[in-house]
C-alpha positions as CSV (number, residue, x, y, z in Angstrom):
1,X,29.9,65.9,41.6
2,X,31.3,69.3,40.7
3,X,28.8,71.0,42.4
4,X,29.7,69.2,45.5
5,X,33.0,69.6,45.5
6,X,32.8,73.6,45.3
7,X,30.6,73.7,47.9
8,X,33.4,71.3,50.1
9,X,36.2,73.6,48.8
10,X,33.9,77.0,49.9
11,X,32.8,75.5,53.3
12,X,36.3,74.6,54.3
13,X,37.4,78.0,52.7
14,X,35.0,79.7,55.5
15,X,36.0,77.8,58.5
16,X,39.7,78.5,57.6
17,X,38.6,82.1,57.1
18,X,39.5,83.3,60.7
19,X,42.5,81.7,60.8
20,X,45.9,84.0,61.8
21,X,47.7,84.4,58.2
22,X,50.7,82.8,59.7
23,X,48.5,79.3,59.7
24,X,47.5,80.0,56.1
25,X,51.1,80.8,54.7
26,X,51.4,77.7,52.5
27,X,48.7,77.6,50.0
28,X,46.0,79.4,51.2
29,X,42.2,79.0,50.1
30,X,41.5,82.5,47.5
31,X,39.9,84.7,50.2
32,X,37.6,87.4,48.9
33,X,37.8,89.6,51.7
34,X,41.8,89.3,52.4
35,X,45.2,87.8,51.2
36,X,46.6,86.0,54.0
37,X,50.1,85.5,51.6
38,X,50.4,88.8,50.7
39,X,49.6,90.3,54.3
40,X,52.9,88.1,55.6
41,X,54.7,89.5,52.4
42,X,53.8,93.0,53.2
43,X,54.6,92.0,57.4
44,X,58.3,90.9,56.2
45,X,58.7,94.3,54.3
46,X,58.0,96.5,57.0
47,X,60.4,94.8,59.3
48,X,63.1,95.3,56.3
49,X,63.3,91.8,55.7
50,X,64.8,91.3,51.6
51,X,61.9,89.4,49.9
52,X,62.0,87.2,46.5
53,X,59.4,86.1,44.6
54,X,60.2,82.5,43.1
55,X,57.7,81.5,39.6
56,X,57.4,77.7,39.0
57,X,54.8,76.9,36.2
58,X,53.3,73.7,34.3
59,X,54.5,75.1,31.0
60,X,51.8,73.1,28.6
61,X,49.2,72.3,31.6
62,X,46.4,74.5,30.5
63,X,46.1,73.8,26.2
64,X,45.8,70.0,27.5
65,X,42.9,70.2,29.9
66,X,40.4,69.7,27.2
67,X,42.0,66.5,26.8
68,X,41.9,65.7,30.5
69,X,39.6,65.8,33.2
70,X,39.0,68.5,35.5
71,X,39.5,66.3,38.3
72,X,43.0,65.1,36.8
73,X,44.1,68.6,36.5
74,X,43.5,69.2,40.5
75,X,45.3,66.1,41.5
76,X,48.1,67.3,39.7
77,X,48.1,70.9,41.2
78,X,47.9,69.1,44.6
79,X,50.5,66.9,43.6
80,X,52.5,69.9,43.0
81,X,51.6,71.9,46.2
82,X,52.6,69.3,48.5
83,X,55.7,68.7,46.4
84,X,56.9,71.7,46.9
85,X,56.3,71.9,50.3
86,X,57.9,68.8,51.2
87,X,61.1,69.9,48.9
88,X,61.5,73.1,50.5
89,X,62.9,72.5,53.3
90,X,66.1,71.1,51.0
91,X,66.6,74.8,49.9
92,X,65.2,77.7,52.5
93,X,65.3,77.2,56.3
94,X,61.4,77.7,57.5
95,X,61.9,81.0,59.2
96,X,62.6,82.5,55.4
97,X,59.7,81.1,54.0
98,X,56.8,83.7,53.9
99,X,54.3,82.0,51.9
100,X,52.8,80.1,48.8
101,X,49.9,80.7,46.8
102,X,48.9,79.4,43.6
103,X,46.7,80.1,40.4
104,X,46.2,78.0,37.7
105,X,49.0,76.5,36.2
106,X,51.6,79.1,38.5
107,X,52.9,78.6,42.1
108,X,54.3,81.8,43.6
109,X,56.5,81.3,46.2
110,X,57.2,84.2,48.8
111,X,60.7,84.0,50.7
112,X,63.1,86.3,52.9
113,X,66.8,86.6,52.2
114,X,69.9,87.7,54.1
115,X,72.2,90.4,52.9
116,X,74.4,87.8,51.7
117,X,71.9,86.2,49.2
118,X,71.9,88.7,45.5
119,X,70.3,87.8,42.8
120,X,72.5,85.2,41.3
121,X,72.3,83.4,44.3
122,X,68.4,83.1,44.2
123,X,68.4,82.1,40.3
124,X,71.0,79.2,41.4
125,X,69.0,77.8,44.0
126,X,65.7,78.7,42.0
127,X,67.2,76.4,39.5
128,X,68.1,73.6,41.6
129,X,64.9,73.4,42.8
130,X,62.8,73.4,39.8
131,X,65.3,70.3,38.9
132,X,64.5,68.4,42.5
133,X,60.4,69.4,42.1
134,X,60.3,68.0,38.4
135,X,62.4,65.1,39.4
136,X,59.6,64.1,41.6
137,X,56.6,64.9,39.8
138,X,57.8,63.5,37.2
139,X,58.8,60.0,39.1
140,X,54.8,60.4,40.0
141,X,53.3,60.5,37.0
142,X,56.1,58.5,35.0
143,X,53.2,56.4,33.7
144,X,51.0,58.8,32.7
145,X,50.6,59.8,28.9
146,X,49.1,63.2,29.8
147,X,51.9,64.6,31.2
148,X,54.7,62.8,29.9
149,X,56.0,65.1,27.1
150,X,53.3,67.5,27.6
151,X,53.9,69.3,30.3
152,X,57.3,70.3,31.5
153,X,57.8,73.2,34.8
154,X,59.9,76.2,34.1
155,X,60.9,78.8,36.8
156,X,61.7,82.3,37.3
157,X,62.6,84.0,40.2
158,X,62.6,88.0,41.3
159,X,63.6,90.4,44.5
160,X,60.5,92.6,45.6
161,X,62.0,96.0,44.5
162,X,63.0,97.8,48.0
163,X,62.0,101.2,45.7
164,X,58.3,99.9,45.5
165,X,56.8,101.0,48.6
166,X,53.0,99.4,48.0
167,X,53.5,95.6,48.3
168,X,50.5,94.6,45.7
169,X,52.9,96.8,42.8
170,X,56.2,95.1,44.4
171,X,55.4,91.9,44.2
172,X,53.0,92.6,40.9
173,X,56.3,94.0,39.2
174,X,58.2,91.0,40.6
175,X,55.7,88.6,39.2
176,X,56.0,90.0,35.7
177,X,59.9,89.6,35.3
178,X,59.8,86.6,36.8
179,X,56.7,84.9,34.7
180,X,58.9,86.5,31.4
181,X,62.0,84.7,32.4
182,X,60.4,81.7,33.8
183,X,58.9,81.5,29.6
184,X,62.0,82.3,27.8
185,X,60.9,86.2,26.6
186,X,63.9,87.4,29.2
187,X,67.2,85.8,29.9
188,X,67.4,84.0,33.3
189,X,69.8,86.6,34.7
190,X,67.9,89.7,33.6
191,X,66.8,90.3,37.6
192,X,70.2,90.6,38.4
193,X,70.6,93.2,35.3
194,X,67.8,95.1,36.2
195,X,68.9,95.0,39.6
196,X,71.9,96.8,39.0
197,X,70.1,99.2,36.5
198,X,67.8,100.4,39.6
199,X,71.4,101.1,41.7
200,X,72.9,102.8,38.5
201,X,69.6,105.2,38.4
202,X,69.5,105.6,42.5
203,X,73.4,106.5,42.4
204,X,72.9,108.6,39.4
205,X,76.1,106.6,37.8
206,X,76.0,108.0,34.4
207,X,77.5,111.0,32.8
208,X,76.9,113.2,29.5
209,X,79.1,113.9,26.8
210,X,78.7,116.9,24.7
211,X,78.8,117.1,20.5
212,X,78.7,120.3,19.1
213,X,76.1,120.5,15.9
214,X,77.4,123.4,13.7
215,X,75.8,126.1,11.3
216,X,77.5,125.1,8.5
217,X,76.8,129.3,6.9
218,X,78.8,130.7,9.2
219,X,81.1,127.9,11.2
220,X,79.5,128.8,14.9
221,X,77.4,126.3,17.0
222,X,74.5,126.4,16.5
223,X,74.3,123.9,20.0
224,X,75.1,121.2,21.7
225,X,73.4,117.4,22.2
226,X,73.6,115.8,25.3
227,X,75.0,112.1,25.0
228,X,74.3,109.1,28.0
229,X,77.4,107.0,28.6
230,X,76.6,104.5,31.4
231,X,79.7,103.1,34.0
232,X,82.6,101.3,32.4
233,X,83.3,97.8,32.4
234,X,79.5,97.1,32.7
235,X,76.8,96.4,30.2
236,X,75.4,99.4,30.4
237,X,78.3,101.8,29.2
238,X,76.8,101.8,25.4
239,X,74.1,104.3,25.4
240,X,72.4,101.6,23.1
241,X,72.2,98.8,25.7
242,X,71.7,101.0,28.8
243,X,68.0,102.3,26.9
244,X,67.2,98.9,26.3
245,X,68.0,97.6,29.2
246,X,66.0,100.3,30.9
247,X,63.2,99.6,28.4
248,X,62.7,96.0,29.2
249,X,63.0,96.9,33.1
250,X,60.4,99.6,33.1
251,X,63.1,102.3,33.9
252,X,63.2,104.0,31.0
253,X,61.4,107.4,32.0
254,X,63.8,107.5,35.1
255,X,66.3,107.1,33.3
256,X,65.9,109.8,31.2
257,X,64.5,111.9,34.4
258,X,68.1,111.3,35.3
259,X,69.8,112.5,32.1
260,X,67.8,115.4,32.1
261,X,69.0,116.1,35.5
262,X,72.6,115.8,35.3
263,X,72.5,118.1,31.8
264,X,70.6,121.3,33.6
265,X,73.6,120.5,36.3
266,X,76.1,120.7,33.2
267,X,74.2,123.8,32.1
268,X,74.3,125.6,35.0
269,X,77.9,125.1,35.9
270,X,79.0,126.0,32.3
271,X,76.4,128.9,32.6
272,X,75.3,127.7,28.8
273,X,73.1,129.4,27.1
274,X,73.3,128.3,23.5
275,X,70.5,125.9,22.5
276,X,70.4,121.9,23.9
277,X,69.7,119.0,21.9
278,X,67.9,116.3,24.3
279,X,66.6,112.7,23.2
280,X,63.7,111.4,24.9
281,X,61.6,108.5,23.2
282,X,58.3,108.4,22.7
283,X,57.4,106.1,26.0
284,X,58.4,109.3,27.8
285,X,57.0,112.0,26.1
286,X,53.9,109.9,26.1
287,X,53.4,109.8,30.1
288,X,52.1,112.9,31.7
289,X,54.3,112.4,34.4
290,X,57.3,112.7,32.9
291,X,56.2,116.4,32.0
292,X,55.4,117.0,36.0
293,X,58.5,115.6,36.7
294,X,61.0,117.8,33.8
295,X,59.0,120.8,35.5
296,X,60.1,120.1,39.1
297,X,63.8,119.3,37.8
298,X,63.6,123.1,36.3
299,X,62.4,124.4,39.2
300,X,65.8,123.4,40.8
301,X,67.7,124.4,37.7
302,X,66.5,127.6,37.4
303,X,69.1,129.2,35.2
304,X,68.0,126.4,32.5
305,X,64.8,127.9,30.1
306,X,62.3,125.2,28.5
307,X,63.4,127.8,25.5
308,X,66.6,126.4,25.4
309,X,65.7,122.6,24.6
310,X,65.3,121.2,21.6
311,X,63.5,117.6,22.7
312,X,64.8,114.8,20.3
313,X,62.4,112.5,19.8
314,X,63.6,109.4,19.2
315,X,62.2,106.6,16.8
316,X,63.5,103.5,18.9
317,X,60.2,102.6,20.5
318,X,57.3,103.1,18.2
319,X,54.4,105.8,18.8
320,X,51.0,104.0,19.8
321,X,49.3,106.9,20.2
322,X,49.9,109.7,18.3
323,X,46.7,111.7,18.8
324,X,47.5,111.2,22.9
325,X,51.1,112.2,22.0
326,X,50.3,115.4,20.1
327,X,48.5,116.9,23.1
328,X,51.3,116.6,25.4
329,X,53.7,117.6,22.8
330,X,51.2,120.8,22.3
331,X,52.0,121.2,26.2
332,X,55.5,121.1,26.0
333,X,55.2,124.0,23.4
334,X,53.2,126.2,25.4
335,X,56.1,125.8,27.8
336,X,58.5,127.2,25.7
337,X,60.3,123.7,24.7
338,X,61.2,122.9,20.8
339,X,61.1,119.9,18.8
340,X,63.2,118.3,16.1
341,X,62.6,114.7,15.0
342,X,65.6,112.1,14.9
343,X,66.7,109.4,12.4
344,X,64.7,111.1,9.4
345,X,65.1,108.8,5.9
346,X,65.5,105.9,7.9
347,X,61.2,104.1,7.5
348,X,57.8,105.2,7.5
349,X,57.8,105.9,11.3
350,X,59.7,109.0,11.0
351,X,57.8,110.4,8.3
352,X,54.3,110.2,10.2
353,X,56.6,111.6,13.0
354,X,57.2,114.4,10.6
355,X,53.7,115.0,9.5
356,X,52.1,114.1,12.9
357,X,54.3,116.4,15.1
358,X,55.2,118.8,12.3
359,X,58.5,119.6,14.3
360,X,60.7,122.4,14.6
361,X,63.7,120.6,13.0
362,X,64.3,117.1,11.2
363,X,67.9,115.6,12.1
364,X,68.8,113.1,9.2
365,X,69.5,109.8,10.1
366,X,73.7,108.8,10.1
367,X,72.8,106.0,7.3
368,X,71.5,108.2,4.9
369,X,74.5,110.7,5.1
370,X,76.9,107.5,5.3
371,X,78.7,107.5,1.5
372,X,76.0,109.9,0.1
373,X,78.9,111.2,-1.9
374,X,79.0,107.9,-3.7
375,X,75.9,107.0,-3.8
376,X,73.2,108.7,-5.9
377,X,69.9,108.0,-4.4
378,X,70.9,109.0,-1.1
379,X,71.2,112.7,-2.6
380,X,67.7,112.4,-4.1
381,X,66.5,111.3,-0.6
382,X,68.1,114.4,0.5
383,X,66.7,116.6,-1.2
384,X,63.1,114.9,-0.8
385,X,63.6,115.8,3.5
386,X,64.9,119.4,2.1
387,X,62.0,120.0,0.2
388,X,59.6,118.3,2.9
389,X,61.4,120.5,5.3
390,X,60.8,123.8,3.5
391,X,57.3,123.7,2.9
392,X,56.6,123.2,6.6
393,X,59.0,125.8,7.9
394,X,61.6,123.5,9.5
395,X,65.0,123.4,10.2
396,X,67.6,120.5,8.9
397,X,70.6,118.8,10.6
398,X,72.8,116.4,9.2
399,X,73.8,113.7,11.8
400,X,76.9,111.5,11.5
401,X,79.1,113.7,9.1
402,X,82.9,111.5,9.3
403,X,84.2,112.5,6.2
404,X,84.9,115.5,3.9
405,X,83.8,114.5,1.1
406,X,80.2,113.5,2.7
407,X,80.4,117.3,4.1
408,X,81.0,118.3,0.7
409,X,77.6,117.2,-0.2
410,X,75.7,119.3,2.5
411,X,77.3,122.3,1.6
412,X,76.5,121.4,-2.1
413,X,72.7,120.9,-0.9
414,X,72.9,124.1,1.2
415,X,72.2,122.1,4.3
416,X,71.8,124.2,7.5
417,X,73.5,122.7,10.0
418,X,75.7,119.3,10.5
419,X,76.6,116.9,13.4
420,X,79.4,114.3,13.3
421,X,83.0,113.2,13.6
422,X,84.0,115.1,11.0
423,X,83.5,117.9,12.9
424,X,84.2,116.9,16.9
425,X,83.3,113.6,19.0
426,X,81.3,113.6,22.0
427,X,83.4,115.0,25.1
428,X,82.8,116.8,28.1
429,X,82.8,120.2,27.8
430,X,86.4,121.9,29.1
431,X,86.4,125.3,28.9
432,X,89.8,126.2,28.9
433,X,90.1,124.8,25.4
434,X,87.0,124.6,24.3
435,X,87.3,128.3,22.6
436,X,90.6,127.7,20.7
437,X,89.0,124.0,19.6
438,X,85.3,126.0,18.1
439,X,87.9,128.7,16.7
440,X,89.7,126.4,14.9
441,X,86.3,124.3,13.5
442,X,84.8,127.1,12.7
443,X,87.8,128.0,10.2
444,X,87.8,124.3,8.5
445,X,84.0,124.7,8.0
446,X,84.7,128.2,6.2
447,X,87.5,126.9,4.3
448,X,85.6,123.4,3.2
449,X,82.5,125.5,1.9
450,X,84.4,128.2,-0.2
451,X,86.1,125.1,-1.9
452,X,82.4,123.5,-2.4
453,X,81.5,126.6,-3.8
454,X,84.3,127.1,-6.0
């Protein structure tokens, strides 16, 4: 009976075959040779037209089909198909409605939206029909043990990026934020968020602060690390949540493209010429692109030398691939560009970092310099990275200095250099007063160490 069926379900497959796609727009056969939903998705996008991609799934249909028949399971996707079709008109006039396709246990539905419609708009009404669809579904199968308390639907919802160009990757980058939000891994509103994070990168709405990290020998700075501040009043003014957020939405290369970008702009304005501390994680430095695109950004910035840049390498995403990484960071050298690794002494992940990259400088993680004056084993921890540091030739900053007495300790433990608010908080650089302000740190710095040394 099977058999029979698939041949039925391929004969009428073929006769529907030549068929326009604007006859095939709500559920469509699975064509081999072309997508009928996608060609009216990819139709809508050239005329401009703002498409959505809507998710519903039968969270819990597919562990129970060894329970069930095969024949029950395509009632029920039928049952679902022309539920949905007979509830959309509740919620989208037909001239939005591109198309819906299914696969398994998902329905993708394809739809065009005015101006007026964002994205909280689209989870609202994405919500109230999921609501109305299970309503009815579940008033169908009311009696039926399989998919009472089995099988619930969920739905997510996404706008086809308008900075996607190819259709497939639109609406195959739509599918994946909606299918996370639709299961829980992503809050419900995270299209609108990431929404707004593609505006903030396309606007280039973020700025960099400036924190000087000083040579604590002499009192001069040594250089200077760039800081991200995202827009105020959003949730993406801590540099914290804006990486994250850009993270989770697959923006975090451009992102940092961007930061990049606006600190050879602040480099070239100021003319600065002292050496630039840069963070970039390892889901950048791992992509060969990023490299083509930090070279075409110099090209435009040609008073900034890859000489100049110390890259920061970040431990907040994890390194997959260090042998892959290793070969791009050998590139970056060749270039000209230097490396320290960030948050030292705080897990294992730096020290492979360490031994892995064997970098140009080690910058000491904030927690271990927090109250080492008080407490013992952060010193011996200390002098570990010092030791560590001197063997392979490498340079050590302290990071998050706040108090003198912690201070006291690196000049105690002749550490080279030292970053924190001890010494100066992130700022833009102002030259008019930024002389008399290094002039005047430079002279606490001399005056703390002769009393260390005393």
């Amino acid at each position: 009976m099977a058999f029979v069926h698939n041949v039925k379900q391929h004969l009428k497959a073929a006769l529907r075959l030549p068929l326009p796609d604007r006859l095939l727009k709500y559920f469509p056969p699975s064509f081999t040779v072309r997508d009928p939903v996608l060609s009216l998705v990819s139709g809508a996008r050239r005329k401009n037209k703002r498409c959505a991609l809507i998710l519903v799934k039968l969270e819990g249909a597919l562990p129970i089909l060894e329970t069930v028949s095969t024949e029950w399971f395509r009632t029920l996707q039928q049952a679902v198909q022309h539920t949905m079709i007979t509830v959309l008109p509740l919620f989208f006039r037909e001239s939005d409605m591109i198309g819906a396709k299914h696969w398994h246990d998902e329905f993708l539905l394809f739809v065009q939206l005015p101006d007026s419609v964002q994205q909280d708009s689209l989870l609202k009404t994405t919500r109230q029909f999921r609501l109305e669809l299970e309503h009815r579904i579940g008033s169908l199968y009311a009696a039926d043990g399989a998919w009472n308390g089995r099988i619930r639907l969920v739905a997510g919802c996404m706008l086809l990026s308008p900075d996607i160009p190819d259709t497939e990757t639109a609406v195959s980058t739509a599918y994946q934020y909606a299918s996370s939000a639709a299961s829980g891994r992503l809050p419900e509103d995270y299209g609108a968020t990431r929404l707004q994070l593609i505006a903030l990168t396309r606007d280039e709405n973020i700025r960099v602060l400036a924190q000087p990290i000083m040579n604590l020998e002499n009192g001069e700075v040594s250089g200077w690390e760039f800081l991200t501040r995202g827009p105020h009043d959003t949730p993406f003014h801590s540099p914290g949540d804006l990486f994250e957020y850009a993270y989770q939405a697959g923006l975090l290369p451009r992102l940092e493209q961007l930061v990049f970008k606006k600190v050879f702009q602040e480099l070239t304005r100021r003319a600065l010429k002292e050496t630039v501390f840069l963070n970039i994680t390892a889901v950048s430095l791992g992509q060969r692109a990023f490299l083509d695109a930090l070279l075409l950004t110099l090209e435009q910035y040609p008073a900034v030398r890859p000489g100049q840049i110390v890259l920061e390498i970040t431990e907040r995403y994890k390194v997959q691939d260090y042998d892959h990484l290793s070969g791009l960071v050998r590139e970056y050298r060749a270039l000209g560009f230097r490396f320290a690794v960030d948050d030292a002494g705080t897990g294992f992940s730096s020290l492979q970092s360490i031994s892995e990259i064997i970098p140009d400088m080690i910058k000491i993680d904030r927690s271990l310099i927090r109250d080492i004056d008080t407490v013992a084993v952060k010193q011996v921890m200390l002098r570990t990275i010092l030791y560590m540091a001197e063997h392979i030739n490498c340079q050590v900053i302290a990071e998050g200095v706040e108090r003198q007495e912690e201070a006291h300790v690196l000049f105690k433990h002749r550490v080279g250099m030292g970053q924190g608010y001890y010494f100066a908080k992130p700022a833009p650089l102002q030259h008019d007063s930024e002389q008399l302000h290094l002039q005047r740190l430079k002279e606490k710095i001399m005056t703390q160490r002769q009393v260390s040394s005393a």
